[in-house]
N, C-alpha and C positions, 0 to 999 in steps of 0.2 A: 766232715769237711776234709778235703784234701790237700795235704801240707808238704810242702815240698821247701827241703832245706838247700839255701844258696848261702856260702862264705860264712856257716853258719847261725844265718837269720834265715826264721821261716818268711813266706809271703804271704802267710793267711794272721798274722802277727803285725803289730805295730814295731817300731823301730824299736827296742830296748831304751829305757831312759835312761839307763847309768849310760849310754854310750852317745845317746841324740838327745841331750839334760835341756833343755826347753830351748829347744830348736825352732820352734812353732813360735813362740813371742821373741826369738830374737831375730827371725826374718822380717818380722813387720817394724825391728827397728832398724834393718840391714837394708831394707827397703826405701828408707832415706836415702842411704847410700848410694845404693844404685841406681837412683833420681838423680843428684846430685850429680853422678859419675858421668853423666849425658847430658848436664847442663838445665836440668829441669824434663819435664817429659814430655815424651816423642810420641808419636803414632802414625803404624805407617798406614797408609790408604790401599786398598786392593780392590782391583774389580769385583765386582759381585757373583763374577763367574769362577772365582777362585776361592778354591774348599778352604774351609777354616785350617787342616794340617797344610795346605799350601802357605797359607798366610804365618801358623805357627813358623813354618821353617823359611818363611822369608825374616820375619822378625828374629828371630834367633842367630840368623845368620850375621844381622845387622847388631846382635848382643841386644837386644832391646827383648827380649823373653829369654827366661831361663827355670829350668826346674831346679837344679842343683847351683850353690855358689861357691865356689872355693877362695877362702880371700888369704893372698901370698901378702908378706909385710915389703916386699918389692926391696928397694936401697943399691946402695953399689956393691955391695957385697957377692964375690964372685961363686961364691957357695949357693949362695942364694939363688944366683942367674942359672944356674948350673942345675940347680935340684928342679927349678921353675920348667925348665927347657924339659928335663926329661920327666918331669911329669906329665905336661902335655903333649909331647910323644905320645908317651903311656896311655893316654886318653884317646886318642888319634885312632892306635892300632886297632881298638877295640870296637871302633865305629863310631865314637862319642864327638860332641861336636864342642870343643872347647873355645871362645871367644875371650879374649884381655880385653878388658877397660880398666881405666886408671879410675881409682876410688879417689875418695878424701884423703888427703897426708899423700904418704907413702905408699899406701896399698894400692893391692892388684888385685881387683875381683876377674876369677875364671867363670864366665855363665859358660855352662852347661847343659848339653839341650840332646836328644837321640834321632833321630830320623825314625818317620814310623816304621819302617822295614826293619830295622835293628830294634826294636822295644817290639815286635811281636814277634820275632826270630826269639826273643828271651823270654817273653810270655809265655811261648810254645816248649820250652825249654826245661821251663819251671812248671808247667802244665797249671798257670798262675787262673785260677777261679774268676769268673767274669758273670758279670750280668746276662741273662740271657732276653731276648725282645718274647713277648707274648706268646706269637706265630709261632716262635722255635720253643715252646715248652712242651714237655710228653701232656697226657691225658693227666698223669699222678699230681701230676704238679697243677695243674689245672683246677682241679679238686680240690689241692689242699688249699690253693687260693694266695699263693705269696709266692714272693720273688723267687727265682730258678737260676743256678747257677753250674756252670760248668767250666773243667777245665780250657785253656783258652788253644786252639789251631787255628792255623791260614786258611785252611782250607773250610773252616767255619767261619770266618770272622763272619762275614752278612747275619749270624743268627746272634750276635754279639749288641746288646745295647748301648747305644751313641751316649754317653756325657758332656756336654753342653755342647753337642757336636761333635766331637770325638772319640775317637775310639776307646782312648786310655784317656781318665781321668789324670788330674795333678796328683794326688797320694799314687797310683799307679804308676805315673812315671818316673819317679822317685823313688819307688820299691824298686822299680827295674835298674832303674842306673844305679842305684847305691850295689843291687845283684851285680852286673856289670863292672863296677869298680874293685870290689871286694872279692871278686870268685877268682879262683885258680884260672891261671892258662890253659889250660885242659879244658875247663866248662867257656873259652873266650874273654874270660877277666882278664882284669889288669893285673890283682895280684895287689894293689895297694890298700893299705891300713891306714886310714885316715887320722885315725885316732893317734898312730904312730910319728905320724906328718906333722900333726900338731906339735906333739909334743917333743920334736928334734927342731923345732923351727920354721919346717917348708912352709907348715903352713896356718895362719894367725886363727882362722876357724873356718868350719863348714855348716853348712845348712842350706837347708830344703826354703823356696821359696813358695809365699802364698800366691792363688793363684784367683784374682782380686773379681772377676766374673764367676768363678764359683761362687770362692764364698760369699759376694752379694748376695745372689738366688740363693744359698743356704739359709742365710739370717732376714733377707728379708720375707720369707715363709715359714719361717721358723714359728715364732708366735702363732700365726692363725692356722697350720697343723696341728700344735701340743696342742690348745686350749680348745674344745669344741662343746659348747656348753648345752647344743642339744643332740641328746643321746639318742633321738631317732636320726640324725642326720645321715646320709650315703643308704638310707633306705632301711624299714626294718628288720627286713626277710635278709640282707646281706648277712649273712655266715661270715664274714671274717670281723664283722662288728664285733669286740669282747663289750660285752652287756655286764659282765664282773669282773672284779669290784668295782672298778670305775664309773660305769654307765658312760664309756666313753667320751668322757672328758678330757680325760690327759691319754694323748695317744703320739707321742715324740715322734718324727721321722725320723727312725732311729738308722732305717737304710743309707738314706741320707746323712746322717751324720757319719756314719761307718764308712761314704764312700770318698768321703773328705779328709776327716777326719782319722783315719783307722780306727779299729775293734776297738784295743782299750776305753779310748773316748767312748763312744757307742755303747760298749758293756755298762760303764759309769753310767750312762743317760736311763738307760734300762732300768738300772736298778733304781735310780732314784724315781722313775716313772711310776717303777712296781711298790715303791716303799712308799711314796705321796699315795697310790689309789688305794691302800690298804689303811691310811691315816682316814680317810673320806670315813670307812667304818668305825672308828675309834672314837672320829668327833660324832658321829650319829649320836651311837651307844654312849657317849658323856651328855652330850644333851639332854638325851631320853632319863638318865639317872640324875641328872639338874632338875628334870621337871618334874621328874616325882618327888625328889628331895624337896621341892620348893612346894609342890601341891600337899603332900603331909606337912609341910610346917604352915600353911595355910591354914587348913584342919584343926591343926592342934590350936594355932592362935585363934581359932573360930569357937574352939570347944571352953 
């Protein structure tokens, strides 16, 4: 796979967790907040003739979607006003689309959101690995019978597969901007260290936000993917059936969970996939020696 380092995080990598330490569960409680921040929740209504990235970037605009959160502890402090001001600058130049809402207390949540020209001008950049649709796989790929992916261009997007209508998933556009925030001027970053922000005061935390129509369709498919209790199922003759060990029982969306989720996640699911179908043989072979252990002591009690 093809890895391409931005501000020193790869994109074919999940976020590091010494530096984004459960970022994933502290959005879903940060997520109050930004309900809260809007007085309960909104929704805006769009013609049916306007594409879902039209609708993203109208809601965005209005702070009501966000991939990325930055929450400043606000106050009178002119320091404060001052580091706030030129961060959003900062954010501005590089294309980013920073929005203030007034949080709970004191804070300032910045949602942050890309316009799709700027997240595939950096896709392209990062030559960041994408989905590819059916139609656009070689013959090879065809064959092997699983997903195909290649580096991402403009001038390819159409052979690029859609995520719940979009181009770039949520984990995708979250790689992109945090690339974006973190890279040299040189590559069109901002050049800011978040971590650093934190920890001088700018800024009280950051984190990636969940993005609530994915992960519905993720969980609620989740179950009747892993579990498929009859192993002719998708047909016998299908080649991509693994018939061992499992007999096609536990077979995780693990694509799926990688594309939400990131790799690590994913890795993890794998291997518990592959370590539960290989218990299937263990409890076989203990039974089979249960029963003969029980059929000789039969015996013997008979004899």
């Amino acid at each position: 796979a093809r890895t391409t380092a931005a501000a020193g995080m790869s994109m074919n990598t999940p976020i590091p967790v010494s530096r984004r330490a459960n970022l994933r569960r502290l959005s879903e409680e940060f997520a109050i907040v930004v309900q809260e921040a809007f007085h309960g929740e909104s929704e805006l209504k769009a013609p049916a003739s306007v594409s879902l990235e039209a609708e993203a970037a109208t809601a965005a605009a209005a702070g009501l979607e966000a991939d990325l959160v930055l929450i400043h502890p606000s106050g009178t402090s002119g320091t404060l006003a001052a580091g706030l001001d030129e961060l959003i600058q900062s954010l501005k130049r590089i294309g980013l689309q920073p929005v203030a809402a007034k949080g709970t207390g004191s804070r300032l949540l910045l949602m942050i959101t890309a316009p799709l020209e700027r997240l595939e001008r950096e896709a392209e950049r990062l030559e960041m690995d994408m989905l590819l649709l059916d139609e656009a796989k070689s013959e090879t790929d065809h064959q092997r019978g699983q997903p195909a992916y290649r580096g991402f261009t403009r001038r390819r997007r159409e052979q690029f597969a859609l995520k719940q209508g979009r181009l770039f998933s949520s984990l995708e556009r979250q790689r992109l901007i945090f690339s974006m925030v973190e890279a040299t001027a040189d590559r069109g970053g901002a050049e800011l260290n978040l971590d650093e922000l934190v920890r001088k005061g700018v800024l009280t935390a950051y984190l990636p936000l969940h993005d609530a129509k994915e992960r519905r369709s993720l969980h609620r498919g989740f179950a009747l993917q892993s579990i498929r209790i009859w192993p002719w199922r998708g047909g016998v003759l299908r080649t991509r059936r693994r018939l061992f060990p499992d007999l096609g029982l536990c077979q995780m969306p693990l694509h799926r969970v990688r594309d939400y989720y990131g790799e690590k996640i994913a890795f993890y699911f794998g291997w518990l996939d592959h370590y539960t179908g290989w218990l299937w043989l263990l409890m076989w072979g203990s039974l089979a020696l249960e029963g003969i252990y029980l059929f000789d002591g039969c015996d013997f009690l008979g004899s």
